[in-house]
C-alpha positions as CSV (number, residue, x, y, z in Angstrom):
1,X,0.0,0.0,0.0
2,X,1.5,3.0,-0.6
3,X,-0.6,6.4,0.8
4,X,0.1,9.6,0.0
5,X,1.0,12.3,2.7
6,X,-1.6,14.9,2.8
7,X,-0.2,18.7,1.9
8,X,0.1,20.7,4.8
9,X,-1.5,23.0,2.8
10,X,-4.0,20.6,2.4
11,X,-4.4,19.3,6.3
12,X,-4.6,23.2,6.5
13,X,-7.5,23.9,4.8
14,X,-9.9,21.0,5.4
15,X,-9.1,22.4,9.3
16,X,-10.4,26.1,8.1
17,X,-13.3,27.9,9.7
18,X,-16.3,26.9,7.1
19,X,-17.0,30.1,5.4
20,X,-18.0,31.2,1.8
21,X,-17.5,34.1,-0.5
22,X,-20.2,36.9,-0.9
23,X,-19.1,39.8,-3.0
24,X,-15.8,40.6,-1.0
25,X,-16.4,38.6,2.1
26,X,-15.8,35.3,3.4
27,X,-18.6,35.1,5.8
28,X,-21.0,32.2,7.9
29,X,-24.4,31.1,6.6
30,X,-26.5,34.0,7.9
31,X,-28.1,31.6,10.9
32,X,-24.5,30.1,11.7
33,X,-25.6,26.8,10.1
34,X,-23.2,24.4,9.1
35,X,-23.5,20.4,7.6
36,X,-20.8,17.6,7.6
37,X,-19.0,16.5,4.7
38,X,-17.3,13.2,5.2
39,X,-14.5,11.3,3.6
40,X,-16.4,9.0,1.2
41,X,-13.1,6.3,1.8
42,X,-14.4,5.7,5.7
43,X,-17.4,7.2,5.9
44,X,-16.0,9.7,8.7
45,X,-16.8,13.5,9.3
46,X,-13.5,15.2,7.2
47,X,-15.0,19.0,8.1
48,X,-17.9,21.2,8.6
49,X,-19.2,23.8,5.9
50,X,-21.7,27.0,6.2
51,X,-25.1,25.8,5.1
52,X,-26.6,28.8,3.3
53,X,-29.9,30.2,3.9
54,X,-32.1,31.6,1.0
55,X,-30.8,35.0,2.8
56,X,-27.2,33.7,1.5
57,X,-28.1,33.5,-1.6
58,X,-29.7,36.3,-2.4
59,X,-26.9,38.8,-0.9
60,X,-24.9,36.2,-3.8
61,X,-26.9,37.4,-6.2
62,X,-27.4,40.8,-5.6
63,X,-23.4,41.4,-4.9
64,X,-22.9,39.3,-8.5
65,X,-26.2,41.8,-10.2
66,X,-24.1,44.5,-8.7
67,X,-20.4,43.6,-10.6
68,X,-22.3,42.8,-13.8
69,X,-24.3,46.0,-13.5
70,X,-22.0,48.9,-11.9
71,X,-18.0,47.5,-11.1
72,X,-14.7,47.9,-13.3
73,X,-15.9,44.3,-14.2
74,X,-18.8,45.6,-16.6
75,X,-16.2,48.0,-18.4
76,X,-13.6,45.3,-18.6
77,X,-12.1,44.9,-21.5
78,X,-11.6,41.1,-23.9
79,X,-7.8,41.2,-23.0
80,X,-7.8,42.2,-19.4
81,X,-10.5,39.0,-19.2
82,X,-8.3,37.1,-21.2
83,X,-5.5,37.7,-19.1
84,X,-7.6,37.2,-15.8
85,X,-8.3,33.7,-17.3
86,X,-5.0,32.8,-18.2
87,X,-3.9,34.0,-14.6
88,X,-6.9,32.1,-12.8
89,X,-5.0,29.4,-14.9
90,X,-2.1,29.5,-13.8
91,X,-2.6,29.9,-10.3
92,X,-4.2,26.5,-10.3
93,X,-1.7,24.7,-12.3
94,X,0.9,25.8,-8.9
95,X,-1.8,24.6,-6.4
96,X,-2.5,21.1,-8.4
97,X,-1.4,19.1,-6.1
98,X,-3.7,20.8,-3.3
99,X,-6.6,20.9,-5.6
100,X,-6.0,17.1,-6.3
101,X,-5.9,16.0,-3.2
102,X,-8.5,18.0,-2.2
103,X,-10.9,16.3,-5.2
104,X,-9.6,12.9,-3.6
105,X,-11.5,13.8,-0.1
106,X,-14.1,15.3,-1.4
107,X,-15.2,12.6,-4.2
108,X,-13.5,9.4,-3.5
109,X,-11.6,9.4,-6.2
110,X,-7.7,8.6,-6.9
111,X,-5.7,12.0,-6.4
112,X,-3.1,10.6,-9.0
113,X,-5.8,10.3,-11.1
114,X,-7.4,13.7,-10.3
115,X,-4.3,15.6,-10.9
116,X,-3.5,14.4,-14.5
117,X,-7.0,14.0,-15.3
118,X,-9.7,16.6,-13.4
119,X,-7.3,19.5,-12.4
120,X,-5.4,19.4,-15.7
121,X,-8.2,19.1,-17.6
122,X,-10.0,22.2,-15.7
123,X,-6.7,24.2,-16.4
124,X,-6.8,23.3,-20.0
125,X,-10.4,24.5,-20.2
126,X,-10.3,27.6,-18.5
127,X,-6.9,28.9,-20.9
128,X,-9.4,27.4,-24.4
129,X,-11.5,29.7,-22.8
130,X,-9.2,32.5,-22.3
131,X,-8.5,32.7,-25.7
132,X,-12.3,33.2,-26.6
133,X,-12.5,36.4,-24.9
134,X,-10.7,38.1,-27.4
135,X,-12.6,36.7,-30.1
136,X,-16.5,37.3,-29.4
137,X,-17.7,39.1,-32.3
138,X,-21.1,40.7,-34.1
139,X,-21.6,41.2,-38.1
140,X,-22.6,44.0,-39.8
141,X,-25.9,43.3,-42.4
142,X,-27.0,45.2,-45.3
143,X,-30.9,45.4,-44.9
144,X,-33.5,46.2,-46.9
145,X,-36.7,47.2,-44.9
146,X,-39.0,47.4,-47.2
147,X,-41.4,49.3,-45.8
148,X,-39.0,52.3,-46.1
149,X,-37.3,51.8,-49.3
150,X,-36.2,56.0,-49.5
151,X,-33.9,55.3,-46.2
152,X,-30.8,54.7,-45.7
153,X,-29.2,52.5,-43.2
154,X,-26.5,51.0,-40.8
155,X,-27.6,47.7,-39.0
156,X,-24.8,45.5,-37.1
157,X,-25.4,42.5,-35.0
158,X,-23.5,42.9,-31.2
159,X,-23.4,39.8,-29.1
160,X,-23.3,40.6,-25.5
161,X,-22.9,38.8,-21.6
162,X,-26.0,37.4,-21.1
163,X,-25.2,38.7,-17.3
164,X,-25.4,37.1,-14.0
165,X,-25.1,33.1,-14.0
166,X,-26.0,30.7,-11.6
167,X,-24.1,27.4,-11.3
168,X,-25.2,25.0,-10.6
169,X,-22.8,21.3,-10.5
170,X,-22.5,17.8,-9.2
171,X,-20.5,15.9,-7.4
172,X,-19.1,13.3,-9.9
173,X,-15.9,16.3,-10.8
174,X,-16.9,18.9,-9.1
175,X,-13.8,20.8,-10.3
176,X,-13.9,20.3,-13.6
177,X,-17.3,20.9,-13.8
178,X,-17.2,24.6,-12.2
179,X,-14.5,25.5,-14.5
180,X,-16.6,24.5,-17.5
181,X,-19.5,27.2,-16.1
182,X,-17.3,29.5,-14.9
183,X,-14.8,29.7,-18.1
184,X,-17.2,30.8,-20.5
185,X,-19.0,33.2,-18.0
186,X,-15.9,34.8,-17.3
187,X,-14.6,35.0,-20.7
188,X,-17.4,36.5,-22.1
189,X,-18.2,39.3,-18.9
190,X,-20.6,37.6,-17.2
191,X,-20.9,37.4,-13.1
192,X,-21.0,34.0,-11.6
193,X,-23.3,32.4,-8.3
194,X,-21.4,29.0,-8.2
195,X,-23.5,26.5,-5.6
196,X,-21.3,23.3,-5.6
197,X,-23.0,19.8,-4.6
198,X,-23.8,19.4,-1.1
199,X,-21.0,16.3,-0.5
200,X,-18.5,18.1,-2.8
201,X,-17.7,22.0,-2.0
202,X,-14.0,21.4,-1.4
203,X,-12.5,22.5,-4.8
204,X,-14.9,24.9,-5.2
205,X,-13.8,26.8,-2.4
206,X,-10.4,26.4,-3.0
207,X,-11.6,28.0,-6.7
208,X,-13.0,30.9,-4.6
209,X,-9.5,32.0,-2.9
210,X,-7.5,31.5,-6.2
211,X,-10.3,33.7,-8.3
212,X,-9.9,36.4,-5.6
213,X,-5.6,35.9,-6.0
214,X,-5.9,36.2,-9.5
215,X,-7.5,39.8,-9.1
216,X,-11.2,39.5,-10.0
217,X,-13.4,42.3,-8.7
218,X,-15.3,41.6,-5.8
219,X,-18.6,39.9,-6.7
220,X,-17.5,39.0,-10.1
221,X,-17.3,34.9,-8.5
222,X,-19.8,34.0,-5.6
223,X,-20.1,30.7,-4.1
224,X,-22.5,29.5,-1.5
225,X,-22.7,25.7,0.0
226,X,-25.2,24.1,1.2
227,X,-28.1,22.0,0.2
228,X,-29.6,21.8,-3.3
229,X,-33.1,22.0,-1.8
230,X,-32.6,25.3,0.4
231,X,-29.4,26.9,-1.4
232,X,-30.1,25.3,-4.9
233,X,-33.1,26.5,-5.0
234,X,-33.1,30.0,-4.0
235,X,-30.5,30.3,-6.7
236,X,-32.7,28.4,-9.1
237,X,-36.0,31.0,-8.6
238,X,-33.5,34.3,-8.0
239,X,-35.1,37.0,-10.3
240,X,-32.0,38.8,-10.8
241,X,-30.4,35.6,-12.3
242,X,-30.2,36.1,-15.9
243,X,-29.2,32.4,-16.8
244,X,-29.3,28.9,-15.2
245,X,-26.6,26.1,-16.0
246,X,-26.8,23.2,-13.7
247,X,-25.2,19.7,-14.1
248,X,-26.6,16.9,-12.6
249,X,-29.8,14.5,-12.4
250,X,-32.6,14.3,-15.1
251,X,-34.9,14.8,-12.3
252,X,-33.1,17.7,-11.1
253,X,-33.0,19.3,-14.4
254,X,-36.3,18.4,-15.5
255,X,-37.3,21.2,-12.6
256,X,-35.1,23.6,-12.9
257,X,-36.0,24.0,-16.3
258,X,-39.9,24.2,-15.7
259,X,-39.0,27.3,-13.1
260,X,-36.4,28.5,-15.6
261,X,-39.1,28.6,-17.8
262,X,-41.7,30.5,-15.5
263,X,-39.1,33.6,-15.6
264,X,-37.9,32.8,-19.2
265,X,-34.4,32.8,-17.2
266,X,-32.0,31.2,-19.8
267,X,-30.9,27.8,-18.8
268,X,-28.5,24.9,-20.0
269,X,-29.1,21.7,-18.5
270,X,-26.4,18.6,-18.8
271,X,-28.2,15.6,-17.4
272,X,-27.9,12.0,-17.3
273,X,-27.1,9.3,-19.5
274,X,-27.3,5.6,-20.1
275,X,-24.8,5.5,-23.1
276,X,-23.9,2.6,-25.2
277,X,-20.6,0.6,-26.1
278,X,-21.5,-1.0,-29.3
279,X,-18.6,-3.5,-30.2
280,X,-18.5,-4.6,-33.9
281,X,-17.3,-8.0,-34.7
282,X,-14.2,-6.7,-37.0
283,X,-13.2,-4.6,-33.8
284,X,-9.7,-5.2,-32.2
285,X,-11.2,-6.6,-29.2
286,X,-8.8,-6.4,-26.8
287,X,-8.7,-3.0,-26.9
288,X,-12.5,-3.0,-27.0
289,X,-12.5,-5.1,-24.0
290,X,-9.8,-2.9,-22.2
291,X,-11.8,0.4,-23.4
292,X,-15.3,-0.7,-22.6
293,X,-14.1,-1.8,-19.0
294,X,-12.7,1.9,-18.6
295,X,-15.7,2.9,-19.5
296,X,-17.7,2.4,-17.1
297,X,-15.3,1.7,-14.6
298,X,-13.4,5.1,-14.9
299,X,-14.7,7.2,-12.0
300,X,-16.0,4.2,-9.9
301,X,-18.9,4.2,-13.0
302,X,-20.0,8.2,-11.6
303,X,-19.6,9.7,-15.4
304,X,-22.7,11.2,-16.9
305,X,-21.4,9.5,-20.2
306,X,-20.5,6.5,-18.8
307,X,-20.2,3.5,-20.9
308,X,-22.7,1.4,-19.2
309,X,-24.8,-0.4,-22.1
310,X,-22.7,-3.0,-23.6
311,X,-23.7,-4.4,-27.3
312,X,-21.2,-6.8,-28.8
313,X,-22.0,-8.6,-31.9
314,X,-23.3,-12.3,-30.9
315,X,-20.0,-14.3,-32.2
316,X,-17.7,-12.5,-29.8
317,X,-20.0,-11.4,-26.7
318,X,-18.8,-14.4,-24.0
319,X,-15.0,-13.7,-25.0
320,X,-15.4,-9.9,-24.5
321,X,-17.5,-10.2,-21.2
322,X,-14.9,-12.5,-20.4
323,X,-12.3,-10.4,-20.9
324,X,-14.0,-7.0,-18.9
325,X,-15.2,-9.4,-16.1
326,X,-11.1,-10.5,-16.0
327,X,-9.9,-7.1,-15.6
328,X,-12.9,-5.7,-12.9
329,X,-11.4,-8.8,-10.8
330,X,-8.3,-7.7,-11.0
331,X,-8.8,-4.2,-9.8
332,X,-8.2,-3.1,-6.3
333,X,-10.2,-0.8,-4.3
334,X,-9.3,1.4,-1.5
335,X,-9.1,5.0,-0.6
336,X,-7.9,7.4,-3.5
337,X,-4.9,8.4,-1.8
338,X,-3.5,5.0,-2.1
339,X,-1.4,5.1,-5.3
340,X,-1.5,1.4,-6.5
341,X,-5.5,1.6,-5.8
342,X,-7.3,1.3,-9.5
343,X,-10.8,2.1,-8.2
344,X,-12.3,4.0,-5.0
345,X,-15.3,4.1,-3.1
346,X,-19.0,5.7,-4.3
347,X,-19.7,9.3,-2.9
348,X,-21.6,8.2,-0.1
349,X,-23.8,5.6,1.7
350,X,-27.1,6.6,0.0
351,X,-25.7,6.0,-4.0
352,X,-23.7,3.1,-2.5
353,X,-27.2,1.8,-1.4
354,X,-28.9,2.7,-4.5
355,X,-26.1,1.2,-7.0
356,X,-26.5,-2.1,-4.4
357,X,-30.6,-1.9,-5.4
358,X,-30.0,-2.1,-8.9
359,X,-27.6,-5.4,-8.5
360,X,-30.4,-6.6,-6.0
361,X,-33.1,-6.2,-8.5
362,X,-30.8,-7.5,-11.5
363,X,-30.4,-11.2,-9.5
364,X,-33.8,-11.2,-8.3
365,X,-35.2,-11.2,-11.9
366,X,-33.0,-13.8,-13.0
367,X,-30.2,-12.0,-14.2
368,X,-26.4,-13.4,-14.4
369,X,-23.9,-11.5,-12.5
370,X,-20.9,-12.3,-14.5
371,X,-18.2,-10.5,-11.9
372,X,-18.6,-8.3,-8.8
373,X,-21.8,-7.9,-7.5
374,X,-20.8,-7.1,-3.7
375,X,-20.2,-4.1,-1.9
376,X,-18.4,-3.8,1.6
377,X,-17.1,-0.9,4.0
378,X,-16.2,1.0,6.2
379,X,-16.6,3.8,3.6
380,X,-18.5,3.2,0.1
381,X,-17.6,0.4,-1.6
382,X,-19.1,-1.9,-4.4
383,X,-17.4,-3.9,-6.6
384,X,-17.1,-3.6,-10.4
385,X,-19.7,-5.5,-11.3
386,X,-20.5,-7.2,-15.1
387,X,-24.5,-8.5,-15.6
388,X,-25.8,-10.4,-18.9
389,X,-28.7,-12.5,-19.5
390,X,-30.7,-9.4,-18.6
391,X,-33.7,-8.2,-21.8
392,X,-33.6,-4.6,-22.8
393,X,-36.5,-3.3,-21.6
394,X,-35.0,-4.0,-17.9
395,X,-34.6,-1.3,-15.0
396,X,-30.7,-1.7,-15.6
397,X,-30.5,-1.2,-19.0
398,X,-33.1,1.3,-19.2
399,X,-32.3,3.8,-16.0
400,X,-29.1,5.3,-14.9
401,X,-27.7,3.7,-12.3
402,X,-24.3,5.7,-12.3
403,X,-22.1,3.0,-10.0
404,X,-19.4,0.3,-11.9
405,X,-22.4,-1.5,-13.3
406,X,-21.8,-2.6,-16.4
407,X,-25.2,-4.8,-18.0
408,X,-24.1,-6.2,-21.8
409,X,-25.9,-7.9,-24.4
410,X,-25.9,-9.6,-27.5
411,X,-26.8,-8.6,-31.0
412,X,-26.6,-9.8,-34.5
413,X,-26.3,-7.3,-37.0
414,X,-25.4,-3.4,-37.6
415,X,-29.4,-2.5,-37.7
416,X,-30.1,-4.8,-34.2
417,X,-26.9,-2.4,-33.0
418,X,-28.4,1.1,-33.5
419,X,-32.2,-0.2,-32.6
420,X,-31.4,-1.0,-29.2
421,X,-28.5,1.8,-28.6
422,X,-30.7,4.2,-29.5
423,X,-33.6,2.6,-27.5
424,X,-33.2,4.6,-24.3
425,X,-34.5,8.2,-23.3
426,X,-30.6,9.4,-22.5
427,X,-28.8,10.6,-26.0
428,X,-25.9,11.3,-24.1
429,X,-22.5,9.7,-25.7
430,X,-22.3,6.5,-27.7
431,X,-19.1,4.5,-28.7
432,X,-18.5,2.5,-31.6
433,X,-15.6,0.2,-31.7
434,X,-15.1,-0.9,-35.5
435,X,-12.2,-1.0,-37.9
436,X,-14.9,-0.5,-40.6
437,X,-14.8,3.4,-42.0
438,X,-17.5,2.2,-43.6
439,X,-20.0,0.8,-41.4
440,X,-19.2,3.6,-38.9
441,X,-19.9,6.5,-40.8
442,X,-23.3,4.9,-41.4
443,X,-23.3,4.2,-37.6
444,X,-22.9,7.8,-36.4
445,X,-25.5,10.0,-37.6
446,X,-27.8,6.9,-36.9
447,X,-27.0,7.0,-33.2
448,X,-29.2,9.8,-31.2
449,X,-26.5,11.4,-28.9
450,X,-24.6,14.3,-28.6
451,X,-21.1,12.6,-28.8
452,X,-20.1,9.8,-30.4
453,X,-16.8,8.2,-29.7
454,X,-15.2,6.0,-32.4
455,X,-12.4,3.2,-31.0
456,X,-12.4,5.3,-27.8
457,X,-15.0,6.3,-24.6
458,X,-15.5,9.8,-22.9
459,X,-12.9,11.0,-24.8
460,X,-13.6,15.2,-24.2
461,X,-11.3,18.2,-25.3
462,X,-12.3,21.8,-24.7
463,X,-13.4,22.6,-28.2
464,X,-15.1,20.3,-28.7
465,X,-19.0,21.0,-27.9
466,X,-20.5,18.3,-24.7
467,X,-24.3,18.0,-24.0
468,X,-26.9,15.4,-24.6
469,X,-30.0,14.6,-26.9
470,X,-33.2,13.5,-25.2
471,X,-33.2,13.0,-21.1
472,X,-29.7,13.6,-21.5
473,X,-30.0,17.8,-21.8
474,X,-30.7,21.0,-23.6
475,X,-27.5,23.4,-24.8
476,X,-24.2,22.4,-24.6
477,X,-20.9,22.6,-22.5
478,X,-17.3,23.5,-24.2
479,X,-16.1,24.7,-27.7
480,X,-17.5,28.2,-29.2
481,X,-20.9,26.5,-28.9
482,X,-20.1,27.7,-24.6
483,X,-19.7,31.3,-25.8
484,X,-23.5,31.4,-27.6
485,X,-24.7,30.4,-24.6
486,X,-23.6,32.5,-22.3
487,X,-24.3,35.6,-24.8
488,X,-27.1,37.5,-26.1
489,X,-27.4,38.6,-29.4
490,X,-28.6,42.0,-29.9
491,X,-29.5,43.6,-33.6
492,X,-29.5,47.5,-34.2
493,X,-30.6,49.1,-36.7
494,X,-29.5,53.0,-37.7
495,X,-31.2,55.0,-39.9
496,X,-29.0,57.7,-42.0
């Protein structure tokens, strides 16, 4: 076993008073409120944080209203943002370590893993994103106007900040996840409310203190923790947000959109998924063995886009279950700070429960449970687990169970493929593993997701856009397709 030493820096700040930033203040919920957050590895207490009230969140809100509406930050200009990025940037790529380990507490996962993988990736967004700030432009149009054809005139197109944003993001990478919210708000002038999963707020506030280092007006980056029914929600129904982004549960998002909708507040909503590996029988299949094990067993299976719908053509589905079901029972769990570990424990007791359910209900209905199938403690373990011999229209292959569940079935030809991957409401991601151009290009715009991934799974890079068809979302994360949504466009139209 070999455990990594917590930072002091680290020890330091899990120790902190819980507080939270409201326009220039770290300050206490309003009632002196806290809740627990505990180490998902042993299931005990690792520190306290402020619980906000609805009072919290609106003195968020307001203080963000405020920098959109009447500080520097409204008058800043594309390179002074750009810079700010690229500083915000840098800042984290000194503290990665701290923000790794941090992520490794928080979310169970490995901090070796979390420090090539989450932080890196967050840093990498955030500079993409930098680089956009200096490149948001309108268009001028010749227009006719018919119903003046003596006139003369000057129209243009500006595209604009949308305004204040509230955030909204889950606890699966809560890092990574802020950073994709707060890039493109930042980059484009907007003000940002950030309310970070109730199990998860470590990074986040870390994120708070380096945003303030990097020289940010005050109020330009809020965050509030606390519970998505008190906190989330008073951000959620806010009048003076201009614009909801939340990551998270179809449930969830389902109602945040109905309220978005009652205000006309602008929203994008990434939501769950139930995404397909579909593995054709010209496919190198050891590699499609290795890549559909990662997965879904990448992130202990907690991956909106997870692979966890396996299809493999009928001649070679018992070697490649084989194969995945050889390496789940070769990988060792344990806490995240243990180097050598190659899986860690569930967020917490209650999905650990839930994921333990679904395998429940899998045997009970006759189901084959081809590896895993067990969980154990202390903290929040279950087993990568493998289940065939299970019909499509089943709880496991039709709901997201988001644990290393992984239920595969057999199919005989290109059209049986695409009928039952795209028989699901989540449109999330697909895979395709095929050395066939041919057949694959057919495949693709057959498949009803927003990202397909061809000879690879969850494979994301900032420019490219992320979001789902379906259950699975409305509006997308990353690439330029970011910057639209977190603009307005406005037309103008001079006569001469």
């Amino acid at each position: 076993m070999a455990i990594a030493t917590l930072l002091p820096a680290t020890t330091a700040f899990i120790q902190r008073a819980p507080r939270m930033l409201i326009g220039a203040e770290w300050v206490e919920a309003a009632d002196g409120q806290t809740m627990p957050l505990r180490n998902p590895a042993t299931g005990e207490q690792l520190c306290v944080v402020p619980r906000a009230t609805v009072d919290d969140v609106d003195r968020a809100v307001l203080a963000a209203r405020q920098a959109f509406d009447d500080s520097p930050w409204s008058r800043t200009r594309p390179r002074e943002r750009q810079n700010l990025l690229w500083k915000l940037a840098d800042l984290m790529q000194r503290d990665a370590e701290l923000l790794a380990q941090l992520e490794c507490l928080n979310n169970g996962k490995s901090a070796a893993v979390a420090q090539v993988m989450d932080v890196q990736l967050a840093i990498d967004f955030l500079r993409y994103m930098a680089g956009w700030a200096t490149k948001i432009e309108g268009s001028s149009v010749e227009v006719s106007v018919p119903l003046m054809p003596d006139q003369q005139f000057h129209s243009f197109i500006r595209r604009e900040a949308v305004g204040v944003i509230g955030a909204i993001v889950a606890w699966n990478f809560p890092l990574l996840l802020a950073c994709w919210k707060l890039g493109p708000a930042l980059a484009t002038g907007c003000t940002v409310v950030l309310k970070p999963a109730d199990e998860t707020p470590l990074t986040a506030l870390k994120l708070a203190e380096l945003v303030q280092e990097a020289g940010y007006p005050d109020g330009v980056f809020n965050l509030v923790t606390g519970t998505g029914i008190t906190a989330g929600s008073a951000l959620t129904r806010n009048p003076l947000v201009d614009k909801l982004t939340f990551t998270g549960s179809t449930a969830v998002g389902k109602e945040i959109g109905k309220i978005a909708m009652d205000s006309m507040t602008r929203v994008t909503l990434e939501l769950g998924g139930k995404s397909p590996t579909i593995v054709m029988a010209d496919a190198d299949l050891g590699s499609a063995a290795a890549g559909a094990a990662s997965a879904i067993f990448f992130n202990q299976g907690q991956v909106c886009c997870a692979g966890s719908r396996l299809y493999v053509q009928r001649k070679h589905f018992d070697n490649v279950v084989a194969d995945i079901a050889g390496i789940a029972n070769a990988m060792k769990l344990g806490s995240g700070l243990d180097t050598s570990v190659d899986m860690g424990p569930l967020i917490s007791a209650r999905q650990q429960e839930r994921v333990w359910r679904y395998i429940e209900m899998g045997r009970d209905s006759g189901a084959t449970i081809a590896c895993g199938g067990e969980q154990f403690g202390p903290g929040y373990f279950v087993k990568p687990t493998v289940i065939v011999d299970v019909d499509q229209q089943h709880s496991l292959v039709q709901e997201e169970i988001f644990g290393p569940v992984l239920v595969a079935i057999p199919f005989d030809d290109e059209a049986d493929a695409l009928r039952m991957a795209n028989d699901s409401p989540y449109g999330l991601g697909a895979s395709i593993w095929s050395n066939d151009l041919a057949a694959v290009h057919r495949m693709i715009p057959r498949i009803k997701s927003g990202s397909v991934w061809v000879n690879c799974h969850s494979a994301l890079d900032p420019a490219l856009p992320f979001g789902g068809y379906k259950m699975s979302g409305v509006g997308r994360e990353m690439g330029y397709a970011a910057i639209e949504h977190y603009t307005e466009l406005k037309s103008v139209l001079i006569k001469l």
